[in-house]
N, CA, C and O atoms as a GROMACS GRO file, in nm:
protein
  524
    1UNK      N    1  -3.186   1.822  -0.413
    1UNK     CA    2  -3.071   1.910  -0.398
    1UNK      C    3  -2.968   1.873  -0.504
    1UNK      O    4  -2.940   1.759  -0.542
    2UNK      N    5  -2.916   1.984  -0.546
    2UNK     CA    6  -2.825   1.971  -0.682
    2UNK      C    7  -2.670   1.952  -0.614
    2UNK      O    8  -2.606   2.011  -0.527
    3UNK      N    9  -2.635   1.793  -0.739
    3UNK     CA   10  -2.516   1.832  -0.674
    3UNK      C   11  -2.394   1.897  -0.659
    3UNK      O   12  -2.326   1.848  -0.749
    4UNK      N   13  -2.318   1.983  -0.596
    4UNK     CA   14  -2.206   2.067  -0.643
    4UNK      C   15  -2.100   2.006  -0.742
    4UNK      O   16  -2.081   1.885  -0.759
    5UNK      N   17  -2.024   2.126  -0.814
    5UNK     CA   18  -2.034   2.087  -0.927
    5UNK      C   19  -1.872   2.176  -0.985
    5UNK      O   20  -1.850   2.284  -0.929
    6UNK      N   21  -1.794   2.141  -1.067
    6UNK     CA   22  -1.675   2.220  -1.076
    6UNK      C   23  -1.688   2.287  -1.222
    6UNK      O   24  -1.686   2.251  -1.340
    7UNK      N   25  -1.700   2.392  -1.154
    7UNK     CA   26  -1.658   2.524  -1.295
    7UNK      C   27  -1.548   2.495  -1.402
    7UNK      O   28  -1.426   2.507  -1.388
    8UNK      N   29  -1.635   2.446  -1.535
    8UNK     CA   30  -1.529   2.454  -1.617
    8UNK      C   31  -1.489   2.578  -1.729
    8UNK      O   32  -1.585   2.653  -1.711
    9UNK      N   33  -1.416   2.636  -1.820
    9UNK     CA   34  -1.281   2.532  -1.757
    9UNK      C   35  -1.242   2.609  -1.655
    9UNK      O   36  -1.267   2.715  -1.598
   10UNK      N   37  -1.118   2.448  -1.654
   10UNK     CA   38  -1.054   2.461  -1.497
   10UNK      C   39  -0.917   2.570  -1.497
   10UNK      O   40  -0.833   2.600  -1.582
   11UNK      N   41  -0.930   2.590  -1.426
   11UNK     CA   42  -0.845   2.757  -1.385
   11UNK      C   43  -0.733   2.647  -1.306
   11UNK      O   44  -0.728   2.626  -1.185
   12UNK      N   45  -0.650   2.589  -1.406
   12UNK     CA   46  -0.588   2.486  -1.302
   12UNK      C   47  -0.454   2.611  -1.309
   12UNK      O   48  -0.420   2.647  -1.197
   13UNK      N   49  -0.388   2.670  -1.407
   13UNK     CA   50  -0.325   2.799  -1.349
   13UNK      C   51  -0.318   2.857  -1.170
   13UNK      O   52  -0.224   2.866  -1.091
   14UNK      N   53  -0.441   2.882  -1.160
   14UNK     CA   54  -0.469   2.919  -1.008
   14UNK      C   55  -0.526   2.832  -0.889
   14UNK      O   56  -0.546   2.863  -0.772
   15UNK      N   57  -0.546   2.708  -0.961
   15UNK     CA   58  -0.602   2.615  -0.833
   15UNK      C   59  -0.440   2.526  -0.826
   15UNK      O   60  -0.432   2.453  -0.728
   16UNK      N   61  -0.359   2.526  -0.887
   16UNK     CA   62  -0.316   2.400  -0.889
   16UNK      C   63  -0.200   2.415  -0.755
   16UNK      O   64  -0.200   2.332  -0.664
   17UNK      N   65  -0.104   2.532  -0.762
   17UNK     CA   66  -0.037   2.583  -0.645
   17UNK      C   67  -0.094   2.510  -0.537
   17UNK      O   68  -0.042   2.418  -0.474
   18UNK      N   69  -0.238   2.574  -0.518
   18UNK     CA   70  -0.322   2.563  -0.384
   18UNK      C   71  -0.317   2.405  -0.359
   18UNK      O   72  -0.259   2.354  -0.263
   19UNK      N   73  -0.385   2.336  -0.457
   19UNK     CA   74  -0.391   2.217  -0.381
   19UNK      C   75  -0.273   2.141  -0.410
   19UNK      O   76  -0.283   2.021  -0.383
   20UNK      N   77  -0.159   2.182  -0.459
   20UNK     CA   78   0.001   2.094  -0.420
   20UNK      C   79   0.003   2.144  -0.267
   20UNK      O   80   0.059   2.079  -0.180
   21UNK      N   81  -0.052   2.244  -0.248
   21UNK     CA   82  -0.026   2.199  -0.087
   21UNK      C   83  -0.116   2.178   0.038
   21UNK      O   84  -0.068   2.137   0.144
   22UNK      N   85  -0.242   2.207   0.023
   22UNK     CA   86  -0.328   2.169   0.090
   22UNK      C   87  -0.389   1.983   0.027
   22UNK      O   88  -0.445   1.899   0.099
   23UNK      N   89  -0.354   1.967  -0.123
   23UNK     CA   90  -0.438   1.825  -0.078
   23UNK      C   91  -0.306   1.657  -0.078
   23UNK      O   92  -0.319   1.544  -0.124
   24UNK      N   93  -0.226   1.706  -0.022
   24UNK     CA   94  -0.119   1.588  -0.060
   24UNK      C   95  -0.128   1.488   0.116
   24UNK      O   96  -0.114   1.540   0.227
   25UNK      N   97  -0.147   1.390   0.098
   25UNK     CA   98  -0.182   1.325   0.211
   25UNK      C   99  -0.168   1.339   0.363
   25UNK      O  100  -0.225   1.293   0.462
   26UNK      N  101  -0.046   1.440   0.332
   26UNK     CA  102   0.028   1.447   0.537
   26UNK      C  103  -0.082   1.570   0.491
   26UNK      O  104  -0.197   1.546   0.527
   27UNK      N  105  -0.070   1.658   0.439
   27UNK     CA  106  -0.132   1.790   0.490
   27UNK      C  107  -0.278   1.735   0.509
   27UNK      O  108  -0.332   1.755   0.618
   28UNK      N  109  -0.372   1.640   0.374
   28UNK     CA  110  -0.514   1.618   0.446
   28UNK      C  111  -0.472   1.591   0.618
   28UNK      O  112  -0.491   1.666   0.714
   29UNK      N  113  -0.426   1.491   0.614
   29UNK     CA  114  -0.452   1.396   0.733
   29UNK      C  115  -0.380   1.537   0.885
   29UNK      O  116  -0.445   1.523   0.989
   30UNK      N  117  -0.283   1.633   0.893
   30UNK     CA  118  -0.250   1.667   0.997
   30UNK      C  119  -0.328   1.751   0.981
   30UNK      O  120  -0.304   1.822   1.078
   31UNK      N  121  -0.448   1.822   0.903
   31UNK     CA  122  -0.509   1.964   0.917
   31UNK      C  123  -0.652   1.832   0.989
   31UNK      O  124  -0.707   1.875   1.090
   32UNK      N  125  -0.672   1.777   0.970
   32UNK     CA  126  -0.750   1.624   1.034
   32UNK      C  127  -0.762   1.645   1.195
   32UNK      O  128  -0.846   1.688   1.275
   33UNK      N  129  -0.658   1.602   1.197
   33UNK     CA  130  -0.618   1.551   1.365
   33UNK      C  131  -0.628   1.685   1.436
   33UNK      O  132  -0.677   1.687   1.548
   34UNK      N  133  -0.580   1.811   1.372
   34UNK     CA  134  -0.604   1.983   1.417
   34UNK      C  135  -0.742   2.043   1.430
   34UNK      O  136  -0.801   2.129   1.495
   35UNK      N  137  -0.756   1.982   1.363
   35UNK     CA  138  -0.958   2.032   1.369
   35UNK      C  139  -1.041   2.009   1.504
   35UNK      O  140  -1.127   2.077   1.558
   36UNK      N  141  -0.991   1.909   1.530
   36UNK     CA  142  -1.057   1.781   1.658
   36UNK      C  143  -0.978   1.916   1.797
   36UNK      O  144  -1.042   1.970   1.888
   37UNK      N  145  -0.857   1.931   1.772
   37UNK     CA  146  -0.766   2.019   1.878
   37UNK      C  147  -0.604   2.049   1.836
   37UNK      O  148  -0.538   1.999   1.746
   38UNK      N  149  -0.566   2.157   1.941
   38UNK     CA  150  -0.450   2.144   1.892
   38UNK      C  151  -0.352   2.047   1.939
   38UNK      O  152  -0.385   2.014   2.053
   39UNK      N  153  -0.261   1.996   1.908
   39UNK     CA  154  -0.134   1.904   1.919
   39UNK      C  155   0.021   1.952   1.902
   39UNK      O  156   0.070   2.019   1.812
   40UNK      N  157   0.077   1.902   2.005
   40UNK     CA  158   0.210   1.946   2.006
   40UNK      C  159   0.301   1.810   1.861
   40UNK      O  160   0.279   1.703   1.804
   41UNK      N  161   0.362   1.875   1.868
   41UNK     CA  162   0.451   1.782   1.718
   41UNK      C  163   0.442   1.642   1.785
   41UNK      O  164   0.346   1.571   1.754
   42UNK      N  165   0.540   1.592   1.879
   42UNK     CA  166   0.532   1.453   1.917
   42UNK      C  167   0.354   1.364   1.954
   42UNK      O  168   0.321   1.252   1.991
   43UNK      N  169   0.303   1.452   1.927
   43UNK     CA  170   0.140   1.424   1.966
   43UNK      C  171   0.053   1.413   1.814
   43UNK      O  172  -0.049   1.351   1.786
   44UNK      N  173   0.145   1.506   1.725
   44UNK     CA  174   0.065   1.474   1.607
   44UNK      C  175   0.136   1.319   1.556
   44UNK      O  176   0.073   1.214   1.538
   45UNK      N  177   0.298   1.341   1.537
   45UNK     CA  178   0.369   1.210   1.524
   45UNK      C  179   0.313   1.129   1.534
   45UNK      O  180   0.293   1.071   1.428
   46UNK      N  181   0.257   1.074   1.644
   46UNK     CA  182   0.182   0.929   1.696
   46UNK      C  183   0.075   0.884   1.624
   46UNK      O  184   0.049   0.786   1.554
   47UNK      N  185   0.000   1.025   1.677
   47UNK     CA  186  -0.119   0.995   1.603
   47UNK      C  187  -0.129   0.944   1.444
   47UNK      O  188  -0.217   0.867   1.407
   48UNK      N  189  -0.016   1.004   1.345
   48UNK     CA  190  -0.008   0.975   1.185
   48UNK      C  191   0.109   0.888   1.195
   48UNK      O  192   0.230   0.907   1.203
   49UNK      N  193   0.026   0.779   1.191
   49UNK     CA  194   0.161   0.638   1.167
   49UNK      C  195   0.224   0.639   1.053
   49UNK      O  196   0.171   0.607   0.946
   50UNK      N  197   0.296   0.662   1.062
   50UNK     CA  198   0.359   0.560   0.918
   50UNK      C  199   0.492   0.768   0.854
   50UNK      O  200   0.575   0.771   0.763
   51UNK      N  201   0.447   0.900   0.956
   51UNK     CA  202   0.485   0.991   0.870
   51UNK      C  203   0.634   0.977   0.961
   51UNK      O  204   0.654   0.898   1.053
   52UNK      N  205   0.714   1.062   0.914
   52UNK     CA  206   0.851   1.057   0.930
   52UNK      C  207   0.910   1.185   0.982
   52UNK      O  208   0.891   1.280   0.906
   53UNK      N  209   0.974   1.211   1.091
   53UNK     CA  210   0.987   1.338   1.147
   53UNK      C  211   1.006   1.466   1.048
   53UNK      O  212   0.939   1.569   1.046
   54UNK      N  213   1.103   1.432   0.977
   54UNK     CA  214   1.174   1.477   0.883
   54UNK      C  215   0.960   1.550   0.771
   54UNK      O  216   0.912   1.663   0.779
   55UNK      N  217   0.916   1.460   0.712
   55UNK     CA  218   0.801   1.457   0.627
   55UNK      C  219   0.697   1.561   0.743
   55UNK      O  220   0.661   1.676   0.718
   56UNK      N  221   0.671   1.496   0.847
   56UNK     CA  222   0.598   1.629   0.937
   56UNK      C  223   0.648   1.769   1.004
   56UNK      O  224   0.587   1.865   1.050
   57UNK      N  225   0.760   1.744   0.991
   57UNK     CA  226   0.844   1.925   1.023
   57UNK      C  227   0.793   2.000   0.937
   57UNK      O  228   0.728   2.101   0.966
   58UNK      N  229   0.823   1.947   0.778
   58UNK     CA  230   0.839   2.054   0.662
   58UNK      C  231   0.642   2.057   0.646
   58UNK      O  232   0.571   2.157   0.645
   59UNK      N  233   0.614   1.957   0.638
   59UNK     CA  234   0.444   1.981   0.626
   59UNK      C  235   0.431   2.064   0.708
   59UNK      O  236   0.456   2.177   0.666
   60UNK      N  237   0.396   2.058   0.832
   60UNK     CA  238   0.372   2.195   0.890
   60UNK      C  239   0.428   2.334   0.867
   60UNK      O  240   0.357   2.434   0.877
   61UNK      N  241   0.578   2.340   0.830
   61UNK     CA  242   0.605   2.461   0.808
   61UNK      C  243   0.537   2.513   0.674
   61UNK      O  244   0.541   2.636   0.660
   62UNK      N  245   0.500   2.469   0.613
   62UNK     CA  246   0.378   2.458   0.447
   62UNK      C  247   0.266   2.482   0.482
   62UNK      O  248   0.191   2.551   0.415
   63UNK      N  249   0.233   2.428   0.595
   63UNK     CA  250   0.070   2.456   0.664
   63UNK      C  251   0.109   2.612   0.700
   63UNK      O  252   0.073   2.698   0.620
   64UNK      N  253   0.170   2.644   0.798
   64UNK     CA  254   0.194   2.760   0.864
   64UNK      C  255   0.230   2.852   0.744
   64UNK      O  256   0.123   2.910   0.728
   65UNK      N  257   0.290   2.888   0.676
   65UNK     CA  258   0.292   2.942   0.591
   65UNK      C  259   0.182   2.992   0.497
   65UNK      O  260   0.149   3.109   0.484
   66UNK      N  261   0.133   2.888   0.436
   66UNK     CA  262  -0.005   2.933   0.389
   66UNK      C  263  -0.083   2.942   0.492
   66UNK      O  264  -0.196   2.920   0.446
   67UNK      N  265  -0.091   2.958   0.587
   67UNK     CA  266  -0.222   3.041   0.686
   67UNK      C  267  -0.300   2.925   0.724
   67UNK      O  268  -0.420   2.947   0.743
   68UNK      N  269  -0.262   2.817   0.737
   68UNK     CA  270  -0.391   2.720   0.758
   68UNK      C  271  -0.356   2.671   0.914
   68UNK      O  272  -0.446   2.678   0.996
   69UNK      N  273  -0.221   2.619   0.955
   69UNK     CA  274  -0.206   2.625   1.122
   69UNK      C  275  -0.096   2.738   1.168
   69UNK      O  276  -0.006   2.787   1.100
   70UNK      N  277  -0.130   2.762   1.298
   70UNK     CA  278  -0.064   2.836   1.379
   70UNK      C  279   0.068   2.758   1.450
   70UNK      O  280   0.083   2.636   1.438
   71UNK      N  281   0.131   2.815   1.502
   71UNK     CA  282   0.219   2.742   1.563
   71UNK      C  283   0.280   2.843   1.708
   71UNK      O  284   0.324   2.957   1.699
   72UNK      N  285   0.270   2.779   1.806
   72UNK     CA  286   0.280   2.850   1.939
   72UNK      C  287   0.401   2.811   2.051
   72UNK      O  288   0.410   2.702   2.107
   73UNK      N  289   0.461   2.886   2.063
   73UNK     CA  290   0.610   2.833   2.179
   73UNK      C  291   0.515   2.808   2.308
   73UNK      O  292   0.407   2.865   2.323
   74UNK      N  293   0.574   2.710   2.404
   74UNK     CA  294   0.526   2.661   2.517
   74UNK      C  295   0.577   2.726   2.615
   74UNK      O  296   0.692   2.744   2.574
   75UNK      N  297   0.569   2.787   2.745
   75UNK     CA  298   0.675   2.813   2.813
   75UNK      C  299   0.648   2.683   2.913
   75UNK      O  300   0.561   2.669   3.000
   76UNK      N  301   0.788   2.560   2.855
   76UNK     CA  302   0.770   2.481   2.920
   76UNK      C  303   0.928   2.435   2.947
   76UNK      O  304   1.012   2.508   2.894
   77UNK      N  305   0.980   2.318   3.027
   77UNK     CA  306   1.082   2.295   3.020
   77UNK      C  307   1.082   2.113   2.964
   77UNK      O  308   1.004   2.029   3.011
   78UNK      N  309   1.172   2.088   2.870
   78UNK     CA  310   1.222   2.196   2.751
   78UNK      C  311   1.060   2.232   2.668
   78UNK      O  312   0.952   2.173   2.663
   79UNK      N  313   1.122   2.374   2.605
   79UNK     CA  314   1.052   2.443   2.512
   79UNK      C  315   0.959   2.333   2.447
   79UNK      O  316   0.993   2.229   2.391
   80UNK      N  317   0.826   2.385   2.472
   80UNK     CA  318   0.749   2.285   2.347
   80UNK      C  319   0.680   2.373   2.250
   80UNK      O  320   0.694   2.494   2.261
   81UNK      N  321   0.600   2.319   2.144
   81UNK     CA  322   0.548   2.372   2.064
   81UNK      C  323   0.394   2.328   2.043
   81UNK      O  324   0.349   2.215   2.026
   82UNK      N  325   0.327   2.450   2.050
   82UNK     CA  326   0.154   2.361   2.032
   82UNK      C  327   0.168   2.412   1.843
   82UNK      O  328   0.251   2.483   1.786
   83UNK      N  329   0.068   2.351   1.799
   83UNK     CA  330   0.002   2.339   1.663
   83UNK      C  331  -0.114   2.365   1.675
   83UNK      O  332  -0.189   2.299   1.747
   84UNK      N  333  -0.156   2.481   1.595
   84UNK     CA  334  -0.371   2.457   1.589
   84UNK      C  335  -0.389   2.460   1.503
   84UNK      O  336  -0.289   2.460   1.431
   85UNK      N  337  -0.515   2.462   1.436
   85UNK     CA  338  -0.560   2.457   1.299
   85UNK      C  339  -0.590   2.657   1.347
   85UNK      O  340  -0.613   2.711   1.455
   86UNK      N  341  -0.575   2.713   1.202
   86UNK     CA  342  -0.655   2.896   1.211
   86UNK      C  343  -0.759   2.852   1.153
   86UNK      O  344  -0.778   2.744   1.096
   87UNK      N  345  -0.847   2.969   1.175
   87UNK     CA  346  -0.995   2.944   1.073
   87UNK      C  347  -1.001   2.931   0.944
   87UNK      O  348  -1.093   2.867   0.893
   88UNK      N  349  -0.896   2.994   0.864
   88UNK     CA  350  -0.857   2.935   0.695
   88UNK      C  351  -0.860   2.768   0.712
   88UNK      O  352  -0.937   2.693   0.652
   89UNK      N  353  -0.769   2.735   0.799
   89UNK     CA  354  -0.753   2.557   0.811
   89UNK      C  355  -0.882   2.504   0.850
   89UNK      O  356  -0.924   2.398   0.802
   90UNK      N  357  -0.945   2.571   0.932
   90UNK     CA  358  -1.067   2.487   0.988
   90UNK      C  359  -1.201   2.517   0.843
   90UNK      O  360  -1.316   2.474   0.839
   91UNK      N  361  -1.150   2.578   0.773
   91UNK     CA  362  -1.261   2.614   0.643
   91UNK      C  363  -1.235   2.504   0.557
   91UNK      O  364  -1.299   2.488   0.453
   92UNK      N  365  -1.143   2.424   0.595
   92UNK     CA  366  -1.127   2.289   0.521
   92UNK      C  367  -1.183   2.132   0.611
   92UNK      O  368  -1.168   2.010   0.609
   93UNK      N  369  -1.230   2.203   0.658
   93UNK     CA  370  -1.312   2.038   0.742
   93UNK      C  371  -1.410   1.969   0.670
   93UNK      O  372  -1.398   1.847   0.661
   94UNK      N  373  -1.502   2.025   0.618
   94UNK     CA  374  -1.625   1.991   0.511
   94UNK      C  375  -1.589   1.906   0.437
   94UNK      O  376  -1.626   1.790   0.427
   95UNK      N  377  -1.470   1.996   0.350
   95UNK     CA  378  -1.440   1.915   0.164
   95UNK      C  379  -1.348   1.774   0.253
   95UNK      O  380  -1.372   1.658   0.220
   96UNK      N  381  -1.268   1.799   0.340
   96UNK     CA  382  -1.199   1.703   0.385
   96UNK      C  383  -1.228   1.558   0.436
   96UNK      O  384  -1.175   1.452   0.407
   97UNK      N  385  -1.379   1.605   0.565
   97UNK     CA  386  -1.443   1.497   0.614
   97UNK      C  387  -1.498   1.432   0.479
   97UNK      O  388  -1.484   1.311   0.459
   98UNK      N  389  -1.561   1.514   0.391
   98UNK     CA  390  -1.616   1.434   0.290
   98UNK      C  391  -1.516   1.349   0.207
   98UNK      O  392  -1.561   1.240   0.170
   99UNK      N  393  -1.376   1.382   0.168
   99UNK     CA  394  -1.273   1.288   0.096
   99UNK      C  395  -1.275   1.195   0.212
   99UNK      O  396  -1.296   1.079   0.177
  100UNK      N  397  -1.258   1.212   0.342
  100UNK     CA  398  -1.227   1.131   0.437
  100UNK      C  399  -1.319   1.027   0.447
  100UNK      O  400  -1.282   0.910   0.439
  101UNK      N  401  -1.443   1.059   0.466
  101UNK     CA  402  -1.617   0.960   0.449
  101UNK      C  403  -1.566   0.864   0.287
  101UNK      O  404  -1.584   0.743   0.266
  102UNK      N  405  -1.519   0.938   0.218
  102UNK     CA  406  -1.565   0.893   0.098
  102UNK      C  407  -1.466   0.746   0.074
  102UNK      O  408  -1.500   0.643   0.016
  103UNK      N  409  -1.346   0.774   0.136
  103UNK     CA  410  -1.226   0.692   0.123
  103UNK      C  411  -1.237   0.566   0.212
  103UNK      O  412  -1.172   0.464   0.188
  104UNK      N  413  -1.335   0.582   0.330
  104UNK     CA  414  -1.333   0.483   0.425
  104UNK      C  415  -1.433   0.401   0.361
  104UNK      O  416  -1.412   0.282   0.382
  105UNK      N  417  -1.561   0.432   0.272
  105UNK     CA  418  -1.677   0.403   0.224
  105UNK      C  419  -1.625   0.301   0.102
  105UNK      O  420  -1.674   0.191   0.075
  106UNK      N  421  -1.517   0.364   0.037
  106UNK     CA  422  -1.487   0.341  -0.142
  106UNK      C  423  -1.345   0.249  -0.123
  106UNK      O  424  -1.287   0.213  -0.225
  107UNK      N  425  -1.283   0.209   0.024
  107UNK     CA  426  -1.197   0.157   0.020
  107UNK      C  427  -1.176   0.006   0.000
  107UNK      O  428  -1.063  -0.040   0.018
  108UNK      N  429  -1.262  -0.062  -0.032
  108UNK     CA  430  -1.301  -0.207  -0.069
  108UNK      C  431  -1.295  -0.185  -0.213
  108UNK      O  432  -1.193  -0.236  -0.260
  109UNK      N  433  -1.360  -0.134  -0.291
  109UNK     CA  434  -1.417  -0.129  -0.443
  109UNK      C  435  -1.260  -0.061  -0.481
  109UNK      O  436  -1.221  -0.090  -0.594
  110UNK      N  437  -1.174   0.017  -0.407
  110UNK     CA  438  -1.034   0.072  -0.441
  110UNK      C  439  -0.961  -0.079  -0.470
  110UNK      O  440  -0.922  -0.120  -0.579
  111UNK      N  441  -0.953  -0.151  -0.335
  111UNK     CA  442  -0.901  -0.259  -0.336
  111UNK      C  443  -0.883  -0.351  -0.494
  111UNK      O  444  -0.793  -0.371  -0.576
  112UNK      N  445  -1.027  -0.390  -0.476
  112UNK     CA  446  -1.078  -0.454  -0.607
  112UNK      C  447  -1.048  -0.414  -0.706
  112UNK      O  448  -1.049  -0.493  -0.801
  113UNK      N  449  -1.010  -0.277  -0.730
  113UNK     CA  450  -1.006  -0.246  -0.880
  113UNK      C  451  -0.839  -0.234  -0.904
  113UNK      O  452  -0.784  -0.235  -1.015
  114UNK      N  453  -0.794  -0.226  -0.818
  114UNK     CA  454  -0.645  -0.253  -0.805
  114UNK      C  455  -0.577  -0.407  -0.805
  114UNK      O  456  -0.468  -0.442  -0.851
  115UNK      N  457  -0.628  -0.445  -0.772
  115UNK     CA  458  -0.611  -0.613  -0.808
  115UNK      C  459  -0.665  -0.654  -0.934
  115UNK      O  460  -0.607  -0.749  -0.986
  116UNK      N  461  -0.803  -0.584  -1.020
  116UNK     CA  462  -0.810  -0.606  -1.117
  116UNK      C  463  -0.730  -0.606  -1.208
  116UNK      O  464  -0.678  -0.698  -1.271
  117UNK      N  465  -0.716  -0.455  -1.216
  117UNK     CA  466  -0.590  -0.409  -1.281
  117UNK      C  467  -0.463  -0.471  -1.265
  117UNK      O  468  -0.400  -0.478  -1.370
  118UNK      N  469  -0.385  -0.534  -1.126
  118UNK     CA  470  -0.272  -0.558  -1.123
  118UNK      C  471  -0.277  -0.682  -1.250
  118UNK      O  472  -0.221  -0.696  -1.359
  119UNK      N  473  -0.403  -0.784  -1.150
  119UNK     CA  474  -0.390  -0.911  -1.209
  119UNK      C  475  -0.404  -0.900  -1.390
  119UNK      O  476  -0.337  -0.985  -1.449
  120UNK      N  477  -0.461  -0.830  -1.455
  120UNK     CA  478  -0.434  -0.828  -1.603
  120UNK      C  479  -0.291  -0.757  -1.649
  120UNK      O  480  -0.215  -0.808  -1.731
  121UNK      N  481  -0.270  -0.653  -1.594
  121UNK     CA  482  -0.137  -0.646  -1.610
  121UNK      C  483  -0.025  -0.727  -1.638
  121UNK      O  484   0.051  -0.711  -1.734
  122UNK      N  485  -0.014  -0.860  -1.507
  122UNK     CA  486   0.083  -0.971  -1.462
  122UNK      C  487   0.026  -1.004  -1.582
  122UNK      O  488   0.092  -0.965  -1.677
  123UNK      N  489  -0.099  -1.077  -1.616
  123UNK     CA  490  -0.104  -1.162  -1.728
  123UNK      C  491  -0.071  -1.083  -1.898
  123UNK      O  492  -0.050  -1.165  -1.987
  124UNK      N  493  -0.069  -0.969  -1.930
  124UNK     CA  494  -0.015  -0.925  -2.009
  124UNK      C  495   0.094  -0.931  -2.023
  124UNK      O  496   0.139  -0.930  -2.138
  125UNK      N  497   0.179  -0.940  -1.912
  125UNK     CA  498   0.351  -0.988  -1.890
  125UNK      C  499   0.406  -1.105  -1.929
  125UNK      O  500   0.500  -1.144  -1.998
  126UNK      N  501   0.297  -1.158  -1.845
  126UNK     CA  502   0.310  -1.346  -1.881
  126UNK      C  503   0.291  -1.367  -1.974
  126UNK      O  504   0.312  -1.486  -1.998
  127UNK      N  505   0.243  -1.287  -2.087
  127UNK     CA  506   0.187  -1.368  -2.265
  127UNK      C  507   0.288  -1.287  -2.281
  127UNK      O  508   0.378  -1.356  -2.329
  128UNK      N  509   0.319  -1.194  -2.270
  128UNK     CA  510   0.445  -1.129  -2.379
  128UNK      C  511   0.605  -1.197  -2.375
  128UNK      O  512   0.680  -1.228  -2.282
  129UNK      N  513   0.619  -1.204  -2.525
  129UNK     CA  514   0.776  -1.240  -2.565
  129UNK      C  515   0.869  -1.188  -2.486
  129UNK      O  516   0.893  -1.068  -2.501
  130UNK      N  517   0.957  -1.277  -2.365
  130UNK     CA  518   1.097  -1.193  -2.352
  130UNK      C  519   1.177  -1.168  -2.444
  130UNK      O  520   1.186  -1.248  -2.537
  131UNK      N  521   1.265  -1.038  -2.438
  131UNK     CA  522   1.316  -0.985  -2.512
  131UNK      C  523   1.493  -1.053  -2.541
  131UNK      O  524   1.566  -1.001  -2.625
   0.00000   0.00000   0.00000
């Protein structure tokens, strides 16, 4: 089986929009956690450590906008909000699980090559003349 393969050249004109907003880390990771089900905001919060209320409001309103989640009033007290992935969003599970497989797989050899790099760096510092 051949492996897929990117059309050159790249039409980065028309791809590039697209993936400033589908591939920047909160959007992989919350169209992620949407796939599995939907989640109300304080439910996605938890789940993505480290994002910031403020950083997951506006991501979603970017998701919702381009067509990839829905967003639904609760009739609850107080008002809640569910989140789903639409089927545009769920047409991104494939390329995603696979960055996702690929990152958990390649995250050692990331490590390593980042310490490579740091550590020659530092020592390029350390031989050079202060100014």
């Amino acid at each position: 089986m051949q492996e897929p393969s990117i059309e050159l050249p790249l039409d980065v004109a028309a791809t590039r929009p697209i993936l400033e907003q589908v591939a920047n880390k909160w959007a992989v990771l919350i169209l992620s956690v949407l796939c599995a089900e939907p989640s109300r905001f304080n439910d996605l919060r938890r789940r993505l450590d480290g994002i910031t209320h403020k950083a997951l409001a506006d991501a979603l309103k970017k998701l919702e906008r381009n067509g990839l989640v829905s967003r639904r009033l609760l009739a609850t007290q107080p008002v809640g909000v569910e989140y789903a992935i639409t089927p545009l969003g769920a047409s991104l599970r494939e390329p995603f699980a696979a960055l996702y497989n690929w990152a958990l797989h390649n995250n050692v050899e990331l490590a390593t090559a980042q310490a490579r790099f740091d550590s020659r760096r530092n020592e390029a510092c350390a031989g050079s003349p202060s100014s």
